[in-house]
C-alpha positions as CSV (number, residue, x, y, z in Angstrom):
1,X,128.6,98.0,82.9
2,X,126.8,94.7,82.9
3,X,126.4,92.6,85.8
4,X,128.7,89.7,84.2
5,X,131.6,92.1,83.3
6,X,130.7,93.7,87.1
7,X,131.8,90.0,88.1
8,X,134.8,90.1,85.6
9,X,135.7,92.8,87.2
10,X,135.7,92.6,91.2
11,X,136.4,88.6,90.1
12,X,134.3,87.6,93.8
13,X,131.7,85.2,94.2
14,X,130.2,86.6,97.6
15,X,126.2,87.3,97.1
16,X,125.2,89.7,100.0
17,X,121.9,89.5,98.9
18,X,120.3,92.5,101.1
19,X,122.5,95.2,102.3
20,X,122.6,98.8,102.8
21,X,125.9,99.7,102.4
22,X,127.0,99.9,98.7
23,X,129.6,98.1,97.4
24,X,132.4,96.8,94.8
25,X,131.1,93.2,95.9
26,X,127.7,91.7,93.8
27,X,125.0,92.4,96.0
28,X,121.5,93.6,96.3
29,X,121.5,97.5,97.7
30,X,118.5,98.5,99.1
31,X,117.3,101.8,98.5
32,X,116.1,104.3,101.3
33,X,112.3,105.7,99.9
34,X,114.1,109.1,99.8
35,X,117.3,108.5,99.1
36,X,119.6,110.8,97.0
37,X,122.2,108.9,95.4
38,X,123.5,109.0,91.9
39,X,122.6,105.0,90.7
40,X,125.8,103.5,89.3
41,X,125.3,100.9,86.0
42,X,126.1,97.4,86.7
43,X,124.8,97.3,90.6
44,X,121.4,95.7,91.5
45,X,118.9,97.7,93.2
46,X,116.0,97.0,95.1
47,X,113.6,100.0,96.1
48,X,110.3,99.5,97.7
49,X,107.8,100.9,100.6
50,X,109.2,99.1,104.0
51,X,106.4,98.1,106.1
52,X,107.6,100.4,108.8
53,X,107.1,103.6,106.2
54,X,103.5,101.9,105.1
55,X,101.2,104.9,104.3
56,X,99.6,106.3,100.8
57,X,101.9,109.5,101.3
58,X,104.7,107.0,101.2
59,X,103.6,104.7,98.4
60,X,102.5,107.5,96.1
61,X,106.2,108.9,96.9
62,X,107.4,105.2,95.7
63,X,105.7,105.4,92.6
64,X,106.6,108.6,91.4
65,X,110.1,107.8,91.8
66,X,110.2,103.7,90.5
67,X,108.6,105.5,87.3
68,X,111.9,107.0,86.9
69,X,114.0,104.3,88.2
70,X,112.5,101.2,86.8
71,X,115.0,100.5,84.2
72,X,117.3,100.5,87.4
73,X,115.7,98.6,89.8
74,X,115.2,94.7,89.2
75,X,113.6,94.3,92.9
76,X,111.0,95.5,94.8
77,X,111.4,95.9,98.5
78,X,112.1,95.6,101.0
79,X,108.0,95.6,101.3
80,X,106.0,93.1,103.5
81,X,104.2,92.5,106.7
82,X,105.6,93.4,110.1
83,X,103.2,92.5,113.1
84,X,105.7,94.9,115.3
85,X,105.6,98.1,113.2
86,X,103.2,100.4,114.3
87,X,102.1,101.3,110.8
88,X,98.5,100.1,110.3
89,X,98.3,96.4,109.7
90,X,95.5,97.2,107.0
91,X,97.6,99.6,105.5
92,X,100.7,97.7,105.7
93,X,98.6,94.8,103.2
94,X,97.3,97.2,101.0
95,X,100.6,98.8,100.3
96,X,102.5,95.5,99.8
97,X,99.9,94.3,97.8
98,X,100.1,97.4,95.3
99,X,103.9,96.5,95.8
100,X,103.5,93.1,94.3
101,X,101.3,93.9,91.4
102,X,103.9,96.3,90.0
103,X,106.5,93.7,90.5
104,X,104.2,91.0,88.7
105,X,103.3,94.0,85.8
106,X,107.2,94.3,85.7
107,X,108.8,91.2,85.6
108,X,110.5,92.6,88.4
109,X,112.0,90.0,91.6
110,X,110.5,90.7,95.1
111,X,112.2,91.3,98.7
112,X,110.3,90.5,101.8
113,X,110.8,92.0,105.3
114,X,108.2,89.1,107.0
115,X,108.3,89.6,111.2
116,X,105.3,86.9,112.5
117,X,103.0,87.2,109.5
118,X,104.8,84.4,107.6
119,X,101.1,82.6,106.9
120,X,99.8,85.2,106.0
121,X,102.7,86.8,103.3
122,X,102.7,83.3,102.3
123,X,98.7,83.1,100.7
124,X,99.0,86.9,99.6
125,X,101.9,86.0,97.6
126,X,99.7,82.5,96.2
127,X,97.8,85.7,94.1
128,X,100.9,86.5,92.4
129,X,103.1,85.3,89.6
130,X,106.4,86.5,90.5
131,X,109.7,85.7,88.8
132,X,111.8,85.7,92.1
133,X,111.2,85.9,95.6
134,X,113.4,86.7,98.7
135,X,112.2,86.6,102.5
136,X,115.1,88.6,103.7
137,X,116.8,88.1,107.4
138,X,114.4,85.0,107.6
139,X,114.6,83.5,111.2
140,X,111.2,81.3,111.8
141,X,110.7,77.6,112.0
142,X,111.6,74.7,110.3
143,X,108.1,74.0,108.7
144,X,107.9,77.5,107.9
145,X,111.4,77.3,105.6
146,X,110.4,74.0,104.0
147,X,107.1,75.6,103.1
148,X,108.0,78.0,101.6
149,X,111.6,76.6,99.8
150,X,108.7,74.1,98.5
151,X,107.0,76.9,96.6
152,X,109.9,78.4,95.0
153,X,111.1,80.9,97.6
154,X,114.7,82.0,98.1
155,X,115.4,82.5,101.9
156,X,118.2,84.9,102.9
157,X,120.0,84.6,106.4
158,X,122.7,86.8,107.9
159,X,123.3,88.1,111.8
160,X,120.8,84.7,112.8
161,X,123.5,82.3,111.9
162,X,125.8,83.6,115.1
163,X,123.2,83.0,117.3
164,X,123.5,80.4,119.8
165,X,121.9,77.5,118.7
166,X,120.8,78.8,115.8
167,X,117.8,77.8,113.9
168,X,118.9,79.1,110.7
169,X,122.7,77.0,111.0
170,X,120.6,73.9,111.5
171,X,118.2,74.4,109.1
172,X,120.9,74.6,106.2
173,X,122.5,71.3,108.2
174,X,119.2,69.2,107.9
175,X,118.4,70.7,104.6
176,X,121.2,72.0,102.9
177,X,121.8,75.2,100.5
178,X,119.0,74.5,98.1
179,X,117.2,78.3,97.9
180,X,119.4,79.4,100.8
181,X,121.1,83.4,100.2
182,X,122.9,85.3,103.1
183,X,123.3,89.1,103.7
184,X,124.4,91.5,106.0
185,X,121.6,94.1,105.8
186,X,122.4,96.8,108.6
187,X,126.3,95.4,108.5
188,X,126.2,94.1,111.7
189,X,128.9,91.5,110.0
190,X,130.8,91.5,107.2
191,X,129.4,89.1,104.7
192,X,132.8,87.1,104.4
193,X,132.1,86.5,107.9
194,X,128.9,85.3,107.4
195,X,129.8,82.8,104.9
196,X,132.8,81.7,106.9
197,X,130.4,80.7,110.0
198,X,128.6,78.6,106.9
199,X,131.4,76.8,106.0
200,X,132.7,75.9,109.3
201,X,129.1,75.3,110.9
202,X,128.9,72.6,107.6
203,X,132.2,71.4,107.6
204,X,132.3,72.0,103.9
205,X,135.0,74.0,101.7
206,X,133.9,78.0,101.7
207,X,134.7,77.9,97.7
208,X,131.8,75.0,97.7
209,X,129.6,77.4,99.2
210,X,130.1,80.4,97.4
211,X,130.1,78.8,94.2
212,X,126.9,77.0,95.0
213,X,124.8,80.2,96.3
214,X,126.6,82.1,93.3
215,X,124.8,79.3,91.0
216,X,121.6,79.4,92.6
217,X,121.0,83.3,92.1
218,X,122.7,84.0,88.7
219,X,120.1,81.2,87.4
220,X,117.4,82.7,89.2
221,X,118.5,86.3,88.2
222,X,118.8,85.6,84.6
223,X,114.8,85.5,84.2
224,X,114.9,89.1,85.5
């Protein structure tokens, strides 16, 4: 089944862009590095070496088994740099980095786990002509989000919106939705939660919302 008749079908507009919890909704469903699952047509995977996991073991384990999913799989990731992982920090660069060349090679779109190494994600990815890119559960400043909404960069929030005061909340206040996804990863919330604390943290209708972050990915999507 196609993504579009997927859509026909479950007739929802709610993008949880990063989860791992499948579902009838559209989303993104990140796949454990040894997971054993049957891979049903019409969702969208993402599979990928997470920085936590970063080791050649790992990443030749990767390879052997996107060889066999790649038809499957339109992202790659979660992969990136996490300064709190105790996986080398060496190791962590050159794995994403081998990461990002398949999904350049591949046309493929890219998800990025960044925890304080947003400079330096940001000139490894300068290297790289990628079709779409997603910092997942991105919670940093506001300089940060502009710099990188400036390049072309998607930025997907989830559990930060409930926080008090929360950066990401006013971010999409000052800035608005422009490259702006949300998610519930772990499923901490449910995403119809999330977008509800949108709506009512913007004032604006949730039917605006969903329509316009439904927008911005299936344009983006489409070059995958």
């Amino acid at each position: 089944m196609s993504i579009k008749n997927l859509l026909r079908k479950v007739n929802i507009l709610l993008i949880d862009i990063h989860t791992h919890s499948i579902s009838s909704r559209l989303s993104i469903f990140n796949l454990e590095l040894n997971f054993n699952r049957k891979l049903i047509d019409g969702h969208i995977y993402s599979y990928g070496v997470h920085p936590w996991e970063a080791s050649l073991e790992n990443f030749k384990i990767f390879e052997e088994r996107y060889l066999k999913l790649r038809d499957k799989v339109r992202f790659i990731g979660e992969c990136g740099l996490d300064k709190l992982s105790k996986a080398d920090i060496k190791t962590q660069r050159n794995i994403f980095e081998n990461q990002l060349s398949i999904a350049q090679r591949d046309g493929k779109g890219v998800i990025i786990h960044c925890v304080r190494a947003y400079e330096e994600v940001y000139k490894i990815l300068r290297d790289y002509k990628l079709k779409f890119v997603i910092f997942h559960d991105f919670y940093s400043s506001f300089n940060i989000a502009k710099k990188l909404i400036d390049r072309g960069y998607f930025l997907s929030m989830g559990k930060s919106i409930f926080r008090k005061n929360s950066k990401s909340l006013e971010f999409i206040r000052v800035n608005g939705l422009k490259n702006i996804f949300f998610e519930t990863d772990m499923g901490e919330f449910f995403i119809e939660e999330i977008y509800n604390e949108v709506s009512k943290g913007l004032s604006k209708p949730l039917d605006q919302i969903e329509k316009y972050v439904y927008k911005s990915f299936m344009n983006k999507f489409e070059e995958l």
